[in-house]
C-alpha positions in Angstrom: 62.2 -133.8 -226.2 62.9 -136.1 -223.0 59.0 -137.2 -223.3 59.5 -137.8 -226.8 62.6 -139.9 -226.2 60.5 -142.1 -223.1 57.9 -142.8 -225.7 59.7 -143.7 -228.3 61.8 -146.2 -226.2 58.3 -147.4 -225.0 57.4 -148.2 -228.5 60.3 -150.2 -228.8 60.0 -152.1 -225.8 58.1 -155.6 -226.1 58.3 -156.7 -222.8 56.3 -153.5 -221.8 54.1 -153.4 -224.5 52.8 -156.9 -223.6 52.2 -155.8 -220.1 50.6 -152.8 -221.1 48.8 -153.9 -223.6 47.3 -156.8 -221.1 46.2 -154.4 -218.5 42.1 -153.9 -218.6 43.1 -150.1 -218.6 45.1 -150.3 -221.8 43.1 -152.6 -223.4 40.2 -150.2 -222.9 42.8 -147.5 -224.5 42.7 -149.3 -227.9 39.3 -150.6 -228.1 38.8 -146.8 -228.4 41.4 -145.8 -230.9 41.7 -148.9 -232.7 39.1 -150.8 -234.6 40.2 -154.2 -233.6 43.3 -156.1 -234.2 41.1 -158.1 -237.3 40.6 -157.0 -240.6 36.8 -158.5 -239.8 37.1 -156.5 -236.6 37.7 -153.5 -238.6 35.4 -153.6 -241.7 32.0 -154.6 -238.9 33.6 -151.2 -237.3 33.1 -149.5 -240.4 29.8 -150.5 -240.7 28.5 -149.5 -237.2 29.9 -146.3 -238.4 28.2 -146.0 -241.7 25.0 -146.5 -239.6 25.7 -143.2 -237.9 26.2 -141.1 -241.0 30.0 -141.6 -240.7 32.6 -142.5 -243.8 35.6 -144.4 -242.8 39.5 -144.5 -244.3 40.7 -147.8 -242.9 44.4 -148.2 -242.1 46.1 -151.4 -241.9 48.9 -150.9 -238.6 52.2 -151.4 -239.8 55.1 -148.8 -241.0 58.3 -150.4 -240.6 59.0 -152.9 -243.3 62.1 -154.0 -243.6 61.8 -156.9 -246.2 60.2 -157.7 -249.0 58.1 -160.1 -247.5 56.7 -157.7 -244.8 55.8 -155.6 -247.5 54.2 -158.1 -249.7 51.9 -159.5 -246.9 51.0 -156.3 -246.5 49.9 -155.8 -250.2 47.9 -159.1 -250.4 46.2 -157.4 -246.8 45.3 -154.6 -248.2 44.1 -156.8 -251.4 41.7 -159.1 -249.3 40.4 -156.4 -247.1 39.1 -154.3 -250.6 37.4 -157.2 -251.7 35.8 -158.0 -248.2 34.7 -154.2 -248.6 33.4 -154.9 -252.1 31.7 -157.8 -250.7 30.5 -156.2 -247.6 28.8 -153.7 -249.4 31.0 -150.9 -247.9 32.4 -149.5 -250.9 30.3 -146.1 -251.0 31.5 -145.2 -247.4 35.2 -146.7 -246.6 38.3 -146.4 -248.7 41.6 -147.6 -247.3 44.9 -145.3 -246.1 48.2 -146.6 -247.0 51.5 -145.7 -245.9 54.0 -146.5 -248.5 56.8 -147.6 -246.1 54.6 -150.8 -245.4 54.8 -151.4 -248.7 58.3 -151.3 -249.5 59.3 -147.1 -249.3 62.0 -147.4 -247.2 63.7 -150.7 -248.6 67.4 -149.9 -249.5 67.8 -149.3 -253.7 64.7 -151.0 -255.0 62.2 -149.8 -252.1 60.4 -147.2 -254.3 59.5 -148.9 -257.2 58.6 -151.9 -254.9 56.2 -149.3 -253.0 54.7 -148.1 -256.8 54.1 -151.6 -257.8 52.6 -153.0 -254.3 50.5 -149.1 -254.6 49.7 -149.8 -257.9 48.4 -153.2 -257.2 46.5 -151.7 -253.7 44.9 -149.2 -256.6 43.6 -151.6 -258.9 41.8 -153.9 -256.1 40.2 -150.4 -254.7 39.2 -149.6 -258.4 37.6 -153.2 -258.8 35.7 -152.7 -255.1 34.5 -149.3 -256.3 36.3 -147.3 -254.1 39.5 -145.3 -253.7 43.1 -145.5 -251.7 44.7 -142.5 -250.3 48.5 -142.3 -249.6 49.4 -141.2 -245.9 52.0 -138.6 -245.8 55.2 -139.5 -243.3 57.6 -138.1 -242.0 59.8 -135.0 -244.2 62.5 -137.2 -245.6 59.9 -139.4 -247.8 57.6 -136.0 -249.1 59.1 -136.1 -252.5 59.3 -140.1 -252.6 55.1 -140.1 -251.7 54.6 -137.2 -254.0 56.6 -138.3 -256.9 55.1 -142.3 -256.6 51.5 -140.3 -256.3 52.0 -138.7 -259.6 52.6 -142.0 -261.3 49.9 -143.3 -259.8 47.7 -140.8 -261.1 48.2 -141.4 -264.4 46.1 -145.0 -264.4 44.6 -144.2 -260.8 43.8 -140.1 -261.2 41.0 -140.8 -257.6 44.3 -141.8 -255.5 44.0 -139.4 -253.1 47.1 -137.4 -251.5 48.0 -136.2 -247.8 49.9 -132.8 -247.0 51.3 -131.5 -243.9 50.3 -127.4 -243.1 52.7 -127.7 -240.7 55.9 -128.2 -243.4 57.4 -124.9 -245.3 57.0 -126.4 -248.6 53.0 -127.3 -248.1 51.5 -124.5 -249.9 53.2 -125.0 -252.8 53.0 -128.8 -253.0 48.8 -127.4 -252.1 49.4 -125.5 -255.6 50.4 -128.2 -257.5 47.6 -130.6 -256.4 44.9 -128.1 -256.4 42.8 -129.2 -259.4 39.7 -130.7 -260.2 39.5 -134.1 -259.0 42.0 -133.7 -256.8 41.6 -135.5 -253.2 43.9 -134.0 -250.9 44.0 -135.0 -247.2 45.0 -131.6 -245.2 46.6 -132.0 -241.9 48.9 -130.1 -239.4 51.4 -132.7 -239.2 52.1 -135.1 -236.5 55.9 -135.8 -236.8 58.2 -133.5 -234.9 60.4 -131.9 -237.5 63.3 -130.1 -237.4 62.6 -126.0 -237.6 64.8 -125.7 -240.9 61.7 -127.9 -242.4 58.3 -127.0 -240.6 56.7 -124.5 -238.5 56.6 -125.3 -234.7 54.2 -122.8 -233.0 50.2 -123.5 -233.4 49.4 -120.3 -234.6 51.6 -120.1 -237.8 51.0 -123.7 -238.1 46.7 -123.2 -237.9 47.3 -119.9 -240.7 49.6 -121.7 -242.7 46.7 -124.3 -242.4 44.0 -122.6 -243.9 46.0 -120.9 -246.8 46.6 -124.4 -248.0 42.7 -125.0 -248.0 42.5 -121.7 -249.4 44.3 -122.7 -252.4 42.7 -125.7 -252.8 39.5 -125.0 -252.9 40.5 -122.3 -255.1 42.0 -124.4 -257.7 39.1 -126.9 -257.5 40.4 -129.8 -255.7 38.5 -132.0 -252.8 40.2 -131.1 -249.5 39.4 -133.4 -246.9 40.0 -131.3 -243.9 41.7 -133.6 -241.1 42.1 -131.7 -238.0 40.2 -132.0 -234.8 41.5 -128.3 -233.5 38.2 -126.7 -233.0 39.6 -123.2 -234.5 40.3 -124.7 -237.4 37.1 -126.9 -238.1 35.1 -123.5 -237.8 37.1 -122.1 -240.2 36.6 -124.2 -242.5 32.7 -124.3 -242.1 32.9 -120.5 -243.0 35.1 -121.0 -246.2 33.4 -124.1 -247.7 29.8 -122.0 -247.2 29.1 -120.0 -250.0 26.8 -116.7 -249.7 23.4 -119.0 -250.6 24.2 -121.5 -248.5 25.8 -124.2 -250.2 28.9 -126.2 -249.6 32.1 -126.1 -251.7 33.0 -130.0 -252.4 34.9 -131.3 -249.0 34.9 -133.7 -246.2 36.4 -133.2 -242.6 38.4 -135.5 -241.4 38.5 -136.9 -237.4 40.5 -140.3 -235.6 38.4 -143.0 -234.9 37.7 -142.3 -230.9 38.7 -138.6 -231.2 35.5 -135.9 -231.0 33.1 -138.7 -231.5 30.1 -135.9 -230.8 32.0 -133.4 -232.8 31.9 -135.6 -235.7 28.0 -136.2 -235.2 27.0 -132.4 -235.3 29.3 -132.2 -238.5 27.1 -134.9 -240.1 23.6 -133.4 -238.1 24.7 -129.7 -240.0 24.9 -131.9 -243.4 29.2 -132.3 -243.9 30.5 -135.2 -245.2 32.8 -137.0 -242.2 35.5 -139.2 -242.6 36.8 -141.4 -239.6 40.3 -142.5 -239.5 40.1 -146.6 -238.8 43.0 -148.2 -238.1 43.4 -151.8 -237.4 46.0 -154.4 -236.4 47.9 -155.9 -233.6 50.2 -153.3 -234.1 48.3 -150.8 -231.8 50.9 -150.0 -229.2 53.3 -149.0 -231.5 50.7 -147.0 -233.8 49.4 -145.2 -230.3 53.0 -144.4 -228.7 54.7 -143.6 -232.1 51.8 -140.9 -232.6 52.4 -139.3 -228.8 56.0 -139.3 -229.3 55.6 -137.4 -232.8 53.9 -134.7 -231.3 53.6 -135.1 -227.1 50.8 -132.6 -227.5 49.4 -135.7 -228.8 49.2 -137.5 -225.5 47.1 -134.5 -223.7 44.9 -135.3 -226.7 44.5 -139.4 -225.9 44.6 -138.6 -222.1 41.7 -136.4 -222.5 39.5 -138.1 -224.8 39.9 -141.3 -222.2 37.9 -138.8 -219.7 35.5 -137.3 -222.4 33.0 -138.0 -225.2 33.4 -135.0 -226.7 
């Protein structure tokens, strides 16, 4: 908890982020988790990528939108990097994430249907560029906001793809409810540090309750794409997506841009589909810090991929 509060303060501090960010160390830091502060920065990331086999799901930085113009420069973003991905030729191997509190979520009384409409407009412009938007998931307090603003948008949009949390009580049945054909449902453990009345804190409940919720999925016929880099768990699910004869059940694994770089090369050398988290903006101190202070098992994890390729 005291790291947690440290971080977060750090997050909020300018003056230190500008003198962190400055340092040759620190810039280093977010050349490797961050594909550039450009949404051109980005998109030639995405390519490189491609080259190697690799899928992307780019993510514009930026959560905390306040006003309606934050979250409708953030919409017309989103709506000029799809067409630079149309344009680019990039539509078969990136999508785009989207958190809905850029958008307009969190907006006092008219921040929902602000968020749908922005979404809805995100949608379209990923339809006309031939590829798809999937909703990040947040913190507990917005689950049934995402959820129910997903459902609308499935009803012109039914490819918008969805992102659940293992690590929350209510997962497997929200898992039950989404698992069905067509279905694109980004499985995760859960990177915000909720309270204990809501989610499950130790890793191994959190890694079972993880692959009962891709259990159900695949059962029901949905796409899981499996976002974990927790070695367990990534051989797990190679087992339950094989089938006796050797084929695969329809999935992807998921993996941060920077994180397990070789990992995610022997998952495309044994023929899985990989998907690398891209997020972009000048927003990366706050992106980086807000993710160790979620979860400060987080920060082991960007410490040691700083010293290792692996």
């Amino acid at each position: 908890m005291l790291l947690s509060s440290v971080l977060l303060s750090a997050a909020r501090c300018d003056g230190l982020r500008d003198i962190v960010s400055g340092a040759p160390l620190s810039r280093g830091v977010g050349t490797r988790f961050i594909a550039g502060q450009r949404v051109d920065e980005a998109l030639l990331t995405a390519h490189q990528l491609a080259g190697d086999g690799l899928k992307s799901s780019i993510d514009r930085l930026g959560e905390d939108t306040v006003e309606r113009s934050q979250a409708d420069a953030t919409r017309n973003e989103y709506v000029r990097l799809l067409d630079m991905i149309a344009q680019g030729g990039l539509a078969r191997s990136a999508e785009v994430s989207l958190k809905l509190s850029a958008v307009g979520q969190s907006i006092p009384n008219s921040g929902e249907r602000m968020a749908l409409d922005n979404a809805r407009t995100i949608c379209a412009a990923a339809r006309r560029a031939g590829t798809t938007v999937t909703l990040d998931m947040e913190d507990h307090t917005t689950t049934d906001s995402t959820l129910s603003i997903l459902s609308e948008l499935r009803s012109d949009f039914p490819e918008t793809g969805a992102v659940l949390q293992a690590s929350l009580l209510r997962t497997e049945g929200d898992c039950r409810d989404l698992a069905y054909i067509g279905s694109r449902v980004r499985l995760c453990k859960g990177a915000y540090r909720e309270p204990a009345s809501v989610a499950r804190r130790r890793t191994g409940e959190i890694r079972a309750a993880y692959m009962r919720c891709l259990a159900i999925l695949l059962a029901g016929g949905a796409y899981p794409m499996i976002a974990s880099h927790d070695p367990v768990i990534v051989d797990a699910a190679l087992q339950c997506t094989t089938g006796p004869d050797g084929s695969h059940a329809p999935h992807e694994f998921q993996m941060l841009f920077g994180v397990r770089p070789l990992e995610q090369a022997r998952l495309v050398s044994v023929d899985r589909t990989v998907r690398v988290y891209l997020p972009y903006g000048d927003e990366w101190w706050g992106y980086m810090v807000r993710r160790m202070a979620e979860k400060p098992s987080n920060f082991g994890l960007f410490l040691r991929a700083l010293r290792s390729t692996t």
